[in-house]
C-alpha positions as CSV (number, residue, x, y, z in Angstrom):
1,X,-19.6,1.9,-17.8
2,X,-16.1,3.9,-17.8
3,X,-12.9,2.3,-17.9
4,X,-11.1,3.3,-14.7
5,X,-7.1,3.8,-15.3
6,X,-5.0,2.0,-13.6
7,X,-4.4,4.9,-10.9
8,X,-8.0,4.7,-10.4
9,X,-7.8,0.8,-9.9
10,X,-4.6,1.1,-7.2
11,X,-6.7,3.6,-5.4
12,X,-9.8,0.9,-5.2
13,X,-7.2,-2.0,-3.8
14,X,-5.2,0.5,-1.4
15,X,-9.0,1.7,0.4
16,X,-9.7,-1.9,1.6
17,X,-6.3,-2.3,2.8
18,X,-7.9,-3.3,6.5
19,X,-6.7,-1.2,9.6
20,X,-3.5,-2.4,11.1
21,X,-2.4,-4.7,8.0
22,X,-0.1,-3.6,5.0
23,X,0.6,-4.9,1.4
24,X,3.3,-4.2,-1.1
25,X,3.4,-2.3,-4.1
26,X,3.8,-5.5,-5.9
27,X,1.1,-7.5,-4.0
28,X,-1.0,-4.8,-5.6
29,X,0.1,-5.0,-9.3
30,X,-0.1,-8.8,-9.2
31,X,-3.6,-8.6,-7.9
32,X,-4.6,-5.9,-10.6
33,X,-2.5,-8.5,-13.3
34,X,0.3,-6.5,-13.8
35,X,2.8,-8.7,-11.9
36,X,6.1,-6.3,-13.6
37,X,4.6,-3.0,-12.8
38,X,5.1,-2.1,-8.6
39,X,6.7,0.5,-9.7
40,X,3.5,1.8,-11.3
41,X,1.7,1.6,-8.8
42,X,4.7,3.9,-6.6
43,X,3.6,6.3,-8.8
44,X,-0.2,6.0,-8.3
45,X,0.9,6.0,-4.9
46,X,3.3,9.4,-4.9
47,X,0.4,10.9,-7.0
48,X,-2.5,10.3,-4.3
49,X,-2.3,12.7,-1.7
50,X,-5.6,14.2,-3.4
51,X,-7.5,11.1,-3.2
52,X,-8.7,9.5,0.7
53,X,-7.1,6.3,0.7
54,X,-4.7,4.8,3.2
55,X,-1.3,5.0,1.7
56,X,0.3,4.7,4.4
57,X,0.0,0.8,4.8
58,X,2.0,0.4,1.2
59,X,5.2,-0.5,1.6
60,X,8.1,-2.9,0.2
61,X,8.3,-6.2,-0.3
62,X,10.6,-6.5,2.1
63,X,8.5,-4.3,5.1
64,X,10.9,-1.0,4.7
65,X,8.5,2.7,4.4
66,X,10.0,3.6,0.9
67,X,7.1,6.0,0.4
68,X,7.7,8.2,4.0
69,X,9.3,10.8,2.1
70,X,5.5,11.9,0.8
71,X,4.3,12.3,4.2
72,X,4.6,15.5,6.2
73,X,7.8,15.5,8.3
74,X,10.3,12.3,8.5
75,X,8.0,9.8,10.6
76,X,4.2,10.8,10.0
77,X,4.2,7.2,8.1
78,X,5.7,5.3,10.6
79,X,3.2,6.7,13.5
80,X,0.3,6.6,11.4
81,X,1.3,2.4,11.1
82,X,2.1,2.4,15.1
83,X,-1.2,4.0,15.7
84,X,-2.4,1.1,13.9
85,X,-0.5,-1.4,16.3
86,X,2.1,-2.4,14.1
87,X,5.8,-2.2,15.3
88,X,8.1,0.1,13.1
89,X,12.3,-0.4,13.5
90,X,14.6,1.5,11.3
91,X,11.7,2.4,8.9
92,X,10.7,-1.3,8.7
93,X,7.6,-3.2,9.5
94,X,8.3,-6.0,11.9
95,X,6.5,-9.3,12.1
96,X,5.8,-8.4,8.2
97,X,4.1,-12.2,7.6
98,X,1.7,-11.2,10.8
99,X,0.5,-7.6,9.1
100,X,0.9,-8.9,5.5
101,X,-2.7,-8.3,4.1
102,X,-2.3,-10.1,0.0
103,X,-5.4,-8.8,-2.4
104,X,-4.6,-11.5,-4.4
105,X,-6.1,-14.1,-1.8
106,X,-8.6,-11.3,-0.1
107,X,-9.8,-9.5,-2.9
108,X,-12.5,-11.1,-5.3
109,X,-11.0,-10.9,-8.9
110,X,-11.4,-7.6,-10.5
111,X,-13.9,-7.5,-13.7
């Protein structure tokens, strides 16, 4: 069986991101046991316009849209989260704990 890289493995966490919930770019690396690297996976996230997975529920760690800058125009990210019933102020996720969606306690572990 092929080895997937570790793009490939962000992509697999970020499509069962349920509808209307978010998770962090570190929630992600800690789940794929890479606690240090959410900044890897900011890059697997900048690089995945060519793949069909929600990007739009990553986020911070502390609820602000740091990635809205790779969606068309200024709030595409920000509607595509309110379309989703979550409440966006000042580019930041409100109610965070309610939306918060962890992989870690979700996710089976990864083989």
């Amino acid at each position: 069986m092929e080895e997937l890289s570790f793009f490939q493995r962000v992509y697999r966490v970020v499509g069962q991101i349920p509808h209307g919930r978010v998770t962090s770019y570190g929630a992600i690396a800690s789940y794929l046991g890479s606690k240090g690297s959410a900044r890897m996976v900011g890059w697997a996230m900048n690089a995945s316009k060519k793949h069909e997975v929600p990007a739009h529920r990553v986020i911070n760690k502390k609820g602000l849209l740091t990635g809205k800058h790779h969606f068309q125009g200024t709030s595409l990210m920000q509607q595509l989260l309110e379309s989703e019933g979550i409440v966006v102020v000042d580019f930041q996720v409100q109610n965070l704990e309610a939306h918060f969606w962890d992989p870690l306690l979700e996710l089976p572990p990864e083989n």
